[in-house]
C-alpha positions in Angstrom: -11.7 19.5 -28.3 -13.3 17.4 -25.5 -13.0 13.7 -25.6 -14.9 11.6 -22.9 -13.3 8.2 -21.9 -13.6 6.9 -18.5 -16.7 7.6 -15.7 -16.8 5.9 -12.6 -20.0 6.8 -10.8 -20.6 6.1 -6.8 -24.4 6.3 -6.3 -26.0 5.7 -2.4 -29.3 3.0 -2.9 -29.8 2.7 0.9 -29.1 4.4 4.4 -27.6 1.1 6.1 -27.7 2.3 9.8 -31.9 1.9 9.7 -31.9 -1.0 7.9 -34.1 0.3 5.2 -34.4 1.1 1.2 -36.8 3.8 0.2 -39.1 1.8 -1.4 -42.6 4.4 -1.3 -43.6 5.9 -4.2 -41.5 8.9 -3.7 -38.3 7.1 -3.3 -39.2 5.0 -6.3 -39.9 8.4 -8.4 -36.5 9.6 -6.8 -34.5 6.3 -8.4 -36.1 7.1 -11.3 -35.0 10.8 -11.8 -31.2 9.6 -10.9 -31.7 6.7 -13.7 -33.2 9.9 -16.0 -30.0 12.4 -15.2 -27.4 9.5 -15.8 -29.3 8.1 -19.2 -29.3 12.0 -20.5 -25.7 12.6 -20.1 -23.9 9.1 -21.0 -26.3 7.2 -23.0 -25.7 7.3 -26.7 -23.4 10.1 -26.6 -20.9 7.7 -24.2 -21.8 4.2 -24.1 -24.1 2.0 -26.3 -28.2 2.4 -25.9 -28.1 -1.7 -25.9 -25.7 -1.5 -22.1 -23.1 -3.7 -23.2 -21.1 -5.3 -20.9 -17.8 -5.1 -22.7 -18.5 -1.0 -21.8 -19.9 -1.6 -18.1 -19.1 -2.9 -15.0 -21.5 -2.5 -12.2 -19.4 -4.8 -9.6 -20.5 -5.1 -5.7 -18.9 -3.8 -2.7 -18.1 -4.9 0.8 -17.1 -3.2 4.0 -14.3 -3.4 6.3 -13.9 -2.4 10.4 -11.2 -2.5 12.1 -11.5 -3.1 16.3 -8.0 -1.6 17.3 -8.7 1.7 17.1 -12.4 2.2 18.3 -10.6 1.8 21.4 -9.2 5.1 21.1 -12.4 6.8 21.3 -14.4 4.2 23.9 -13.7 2.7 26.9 -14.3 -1.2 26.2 -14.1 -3.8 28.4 -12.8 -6.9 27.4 -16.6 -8.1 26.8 -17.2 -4.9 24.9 -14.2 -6.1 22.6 -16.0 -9.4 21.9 -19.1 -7.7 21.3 -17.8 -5.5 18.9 -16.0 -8.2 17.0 -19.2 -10.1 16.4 -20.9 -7.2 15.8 -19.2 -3.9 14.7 -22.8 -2.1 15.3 -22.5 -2.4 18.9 -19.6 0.3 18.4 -22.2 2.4 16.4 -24.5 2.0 19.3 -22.2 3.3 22.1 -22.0 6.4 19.5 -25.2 7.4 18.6 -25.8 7.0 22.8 -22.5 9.3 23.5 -24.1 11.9 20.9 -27.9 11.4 21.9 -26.6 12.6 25.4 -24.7 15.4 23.9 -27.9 16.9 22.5 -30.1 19.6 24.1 -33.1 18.9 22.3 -32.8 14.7 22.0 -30.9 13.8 25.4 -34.1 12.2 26.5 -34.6 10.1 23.5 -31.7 8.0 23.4 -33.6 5.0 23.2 -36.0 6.1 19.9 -34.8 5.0 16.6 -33.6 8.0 15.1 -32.4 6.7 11.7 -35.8 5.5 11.5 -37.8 8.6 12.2 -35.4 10.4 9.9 -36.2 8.4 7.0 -40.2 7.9 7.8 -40.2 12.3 7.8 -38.5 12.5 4.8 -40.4 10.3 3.0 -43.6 12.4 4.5 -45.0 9.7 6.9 -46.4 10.0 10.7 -43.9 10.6 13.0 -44.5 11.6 16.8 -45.3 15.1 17.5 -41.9 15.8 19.7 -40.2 15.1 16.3 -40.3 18.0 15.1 -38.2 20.1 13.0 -36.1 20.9 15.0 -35.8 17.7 16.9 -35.6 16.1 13.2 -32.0 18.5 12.4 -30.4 17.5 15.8 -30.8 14.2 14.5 -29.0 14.2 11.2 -26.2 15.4 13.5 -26.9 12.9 15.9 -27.1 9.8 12.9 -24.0 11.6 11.5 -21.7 10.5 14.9 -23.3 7.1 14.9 -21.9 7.0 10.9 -18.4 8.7 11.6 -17.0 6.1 14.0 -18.0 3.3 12.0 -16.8 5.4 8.8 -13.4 6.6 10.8 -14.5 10.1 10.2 -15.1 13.5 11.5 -14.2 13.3 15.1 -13.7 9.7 15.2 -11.0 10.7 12.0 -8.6 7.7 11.3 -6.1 7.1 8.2 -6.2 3.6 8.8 -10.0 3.3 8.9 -10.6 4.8 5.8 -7.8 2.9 4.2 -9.6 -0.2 5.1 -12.9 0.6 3.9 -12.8 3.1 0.8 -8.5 2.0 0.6 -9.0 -0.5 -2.5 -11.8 0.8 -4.4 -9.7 4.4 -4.5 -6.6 2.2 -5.7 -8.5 0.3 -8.2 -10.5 4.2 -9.7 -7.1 5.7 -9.6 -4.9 2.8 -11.9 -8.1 2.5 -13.7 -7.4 6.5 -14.8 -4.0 5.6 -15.4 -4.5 2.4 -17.4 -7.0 4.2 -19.5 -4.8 7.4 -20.3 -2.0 5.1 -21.0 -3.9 3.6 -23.8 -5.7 6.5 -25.2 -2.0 8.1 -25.6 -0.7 4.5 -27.6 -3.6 4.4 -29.6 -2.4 0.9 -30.7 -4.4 -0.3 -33.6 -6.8 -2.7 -33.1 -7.3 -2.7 -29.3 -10.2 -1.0 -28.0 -9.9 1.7 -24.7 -13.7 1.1 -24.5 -14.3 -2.3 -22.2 -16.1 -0.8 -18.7 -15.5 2.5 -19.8 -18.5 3.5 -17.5 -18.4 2.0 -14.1 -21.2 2.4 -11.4 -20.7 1.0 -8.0 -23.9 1.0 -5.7 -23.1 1.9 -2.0 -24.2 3.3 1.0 -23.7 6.2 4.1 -21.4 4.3 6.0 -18.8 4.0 2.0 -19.6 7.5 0.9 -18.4 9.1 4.1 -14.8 7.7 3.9 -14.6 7.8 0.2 -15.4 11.3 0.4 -13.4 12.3 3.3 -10.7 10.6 0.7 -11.0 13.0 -1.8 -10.9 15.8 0.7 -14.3 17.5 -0.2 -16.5 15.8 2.7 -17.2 18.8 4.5 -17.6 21.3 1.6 -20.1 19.1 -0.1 -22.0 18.0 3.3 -21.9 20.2 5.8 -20.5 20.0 9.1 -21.8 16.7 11.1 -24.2 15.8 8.5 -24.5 13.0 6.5 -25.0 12.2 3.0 -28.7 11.6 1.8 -30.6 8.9 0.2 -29.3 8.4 -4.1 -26.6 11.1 -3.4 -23.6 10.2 -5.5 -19.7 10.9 -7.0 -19.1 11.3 -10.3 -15.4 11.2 -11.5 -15.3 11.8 -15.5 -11.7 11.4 -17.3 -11.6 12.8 -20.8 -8.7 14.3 -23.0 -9.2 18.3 -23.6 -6.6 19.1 -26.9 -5.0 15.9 -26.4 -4.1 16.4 -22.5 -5.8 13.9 -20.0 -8.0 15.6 -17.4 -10.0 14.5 -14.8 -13.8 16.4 -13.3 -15.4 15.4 -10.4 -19.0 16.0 -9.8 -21.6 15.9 -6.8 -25.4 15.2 -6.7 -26.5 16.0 -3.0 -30.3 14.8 -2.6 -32.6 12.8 -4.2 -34.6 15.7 -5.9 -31.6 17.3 -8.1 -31.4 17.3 -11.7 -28.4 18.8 -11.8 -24.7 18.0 -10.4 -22.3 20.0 -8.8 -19.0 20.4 -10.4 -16.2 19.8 -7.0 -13.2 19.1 -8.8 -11.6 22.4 -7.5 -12.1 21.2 -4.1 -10.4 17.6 -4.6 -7.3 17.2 -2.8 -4.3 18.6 -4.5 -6.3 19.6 -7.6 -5.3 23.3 -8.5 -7.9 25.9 -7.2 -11.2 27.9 -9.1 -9.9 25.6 -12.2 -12.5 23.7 -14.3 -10.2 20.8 -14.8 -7.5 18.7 -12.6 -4.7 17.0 -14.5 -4.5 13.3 -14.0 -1.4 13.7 -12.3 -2.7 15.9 -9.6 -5.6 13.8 -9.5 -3.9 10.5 -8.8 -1.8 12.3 -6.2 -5.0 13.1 -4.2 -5.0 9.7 -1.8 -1.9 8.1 -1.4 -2.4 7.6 2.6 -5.7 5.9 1.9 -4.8 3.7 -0.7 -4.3 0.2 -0.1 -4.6 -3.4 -2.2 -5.2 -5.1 1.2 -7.7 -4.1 3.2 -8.3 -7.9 4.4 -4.0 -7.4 5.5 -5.0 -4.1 7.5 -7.5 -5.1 9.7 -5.2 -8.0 10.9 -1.8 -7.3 10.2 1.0 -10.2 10.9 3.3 -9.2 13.2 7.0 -10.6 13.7 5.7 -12.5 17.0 3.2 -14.6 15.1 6.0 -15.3 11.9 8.9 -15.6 13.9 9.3 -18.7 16.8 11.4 -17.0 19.6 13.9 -19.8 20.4 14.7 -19.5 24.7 18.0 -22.2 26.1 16.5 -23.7 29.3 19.1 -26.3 31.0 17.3 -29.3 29.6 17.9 -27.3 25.7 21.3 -27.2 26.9 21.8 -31.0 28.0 20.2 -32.2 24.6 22.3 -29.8 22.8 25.4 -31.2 24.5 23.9 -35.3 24.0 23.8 -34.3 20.3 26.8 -32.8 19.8 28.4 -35.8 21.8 27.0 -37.8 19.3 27.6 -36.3 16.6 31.6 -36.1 17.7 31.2 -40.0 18.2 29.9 -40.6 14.8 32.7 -39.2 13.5 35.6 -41.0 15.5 33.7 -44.1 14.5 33.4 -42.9 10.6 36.9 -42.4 10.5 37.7 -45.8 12.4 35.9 -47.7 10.3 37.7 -46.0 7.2 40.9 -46.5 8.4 40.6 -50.0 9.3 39.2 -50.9 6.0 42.4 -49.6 4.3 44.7 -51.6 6.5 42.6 -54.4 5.8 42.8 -54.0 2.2 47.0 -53.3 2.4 47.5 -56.5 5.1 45.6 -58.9 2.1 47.8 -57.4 -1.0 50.9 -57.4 0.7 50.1 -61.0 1.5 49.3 -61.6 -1.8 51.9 -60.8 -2.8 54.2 -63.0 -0.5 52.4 -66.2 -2.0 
C-alpha cells in the first residue's frame, strides 16, 4: 500500500539572465499545461480542491553570490572586484564573453544578446538570418557558461557556491522529510501531518542549476553545457509504501511535456535501477551543500575581525608601569590608614581607662 504525504515541487517561471517571462500566447498555453499536469495528479486525490493554506505553502526565494571565489576563474582587478560587488552580472558578463570567444560559429557575435534571441526563436518570433539552427545550439551552450559561474557549476564547479544559493532551501526539503516521517510513524491522536503538505517554490535557471547539481542528476537530466528550459521543474514526492517511508523524485524537462520523468535512481546515494529511495539514503544525498546560513557564508567572521590583537609599544609599557605604581601606592596608603585608625582607637581606651 502506497500512502502519499509530503511533495515539494521546484517549477522555473522565468529565464533571469534575459530579463524576460514568456508572456505570448504560447508560453501562456505552456503555464497552463504545467497548471493542468500538477492539478491531475495532486488535486483531490492529495490536497483539498478549495487550496487551503493549512495544506500549501508557496513561499518566495532569494539568491546568494559569493565574490571570493569568482576570482578563481577571472582575472579581476581591484575595480573588477567593486564592479562585481555592486553588480554580480558583471561576472556573468566576463563569462558569456570568455565562451562567445570560445565558439566557432558565434565568436563574432559577442556583443548580440544571446539569451534574448534564444527565447524570441523558441517562442517562434523574427530573429536574424545568421541565427540559425545551428548558431541558435552553440548558444544554449554559450547561455549555459554565462549561468554556470553565477550558479558555481559545470566548469566554474564550487561546494561553497552552491551551498550559498540552493544550501538552505535543501536543508529546509530535507528536515521537512524528516519532520514529516517522524509524525506519520507517532500517529499521535489529534494532530494533523497535513499543514503544507504540498509545497511549490517558483524559481529560475540561475536556482535550478545548483539545486540540481545538488542532487547529483544535473547532467543526466540536462545534457552536457545546457541549461534548463522555460517551466521545467523538480518534483520530490515522500510517501510510506507497507508502512516504510520512501522518497521519488521526478523531472519535467520542457514546457511541452505531459509527462514526468522518474530520476530518483540517479539522486546521489539513492540505490541504482530501484523505483524508490529510502528516506535515509535520500537525506544523505547533500550534506556538503547544506547550510542554515547562507547570509554567514558569503561573509564569514574571521578571528581578526572578533578578536583585538593587543601589541606592547614603550609608551603601553610606561602606563602599565604608572598603574601598577599606583596601584602598589594605594595599597601602602589603605593599609596606613587602617593601621593608624586602630592605634587611634587603642591610645583613647587605654586613656579611658586611666581616668
Amino acid at each position: 500500500m502506497r500512502v502519499l504525504f509530503y511533495v515539494f515541487l521546484f517549477v522555473i517561471i522565468a529565464i533571469i539572465q534575459a530579463q524576460l517571462i514568456s508572456v505570448h500566447v504560447e508560453g501562456i498555453e505552456q503555464s497552463k499545461l504545467i497548471g493542468k499536469v500538477l492539478k491531475d495528479r495532486y488535486v483531490n486525490s492529495f490536497v483539498d480542491p478549495r487550496m487551503l493554506p493549512t495544506q500549501l505553502l508557496v513561499p518566495k526565494l532569494d539568491c546568494n553570490f559569493q565574490l571570493d571565489e569568482w576570482g578563481l576563474f577571472f582575472n579581476l582587478t581591484e575595480n573588477d572586484k567593486q564592479k562585481a560587488r555592486r553588480n554580480p552580472w558583471f561576472i556573468s558578463e566576463k563569462a558569456l564573453q570568455r565562451a562567445t570567444s570560445q565558439s566557432n560559429t558565434l565568436k563574432e557575435r559577442s556583443e548580440e544578446n544571446l539569451p534574448a534571441l534564444i527565447l524570441e526563436k523558441e517562442a517562434g518570433l523574427a530573429v536574424p538570418s545568421w541565427f540559425n539552427e545551428e548558431a541558435y545550439k552553440e548558444s544554449l551552450t554559450v547561455f549555459y557558461k554565462a549561468l554556470s559561474v553565477m550558479a558555481s557549476v559545470g566548469e566554474y564547479h564550487s561546494v561553497k557556491g552552491i551551498r550559498i544559493k540552493t544550501g538552505l532551501l535543501l536543508d529546509k526539503i530535507i528536515n521537512d522529510i524528516k519532520e514529516k516521517v517522524r509524525c506519520h510513524e507517532k500517529k499521535t491522536e489529534g494532530v494533523s501531518c497535513d499543514r503544507q503538505k504540498l509545497q511549490v517554490f517558483s524559481t529560475h535557471d540561475l536556482l535550478m542549476l545548483p539545486f540540481l547539481e545538488a542532487l547529483g542528476i544535473r547532467e543526466e537530466v540536462l545534457g552536457k553545457d545546457l541549461p534548463p528550459e522555460f517551466l521545467s521543474a523538480v518534483i520530490i514526492e515522500t510517501m510510506l509504501v507497507d508502512g516504510i517511508p520512501f522518497v521519488k523524485v521526478f523531472y519535467r524537462k520542457n514546457p511541452r511535456e505531459i509527462t514526468l520523468r522518474d530520476v530518483t535512481d540517479l539522486v546521489r546515494n539513492c540505490p541504482p535501477k530501484k523505483e524508490y529511495c529510502p528516506v535515509d539514503l535520500f537525506t544523505s544525498c547533500c550534506s556538503e551543500f547544506l547550510t542554515t546560513d547562507p547570509k554567514g557564508e558569503c561573509y564569514p567572521e574571521t578571528s581578526d575581525e572578533n578578536t583585538i590583537q593587543w601589541a606592547m609599544t614603550p609608551l603601553s609599557w610606561l602606563l602599565a608601569a604608572i598603574a601598577i605604581f599606583l596601584l602598589v601606592v594605594l595599597i601602602i596608603m589603605t593599609y596606613l590608614v587602617i593601621r593608624y585608625k586602630n592605634q587611634s582607637v587603642v591610645t583613647i581606651k587605654k586613656f579611658s581607662l586611666e581616668n
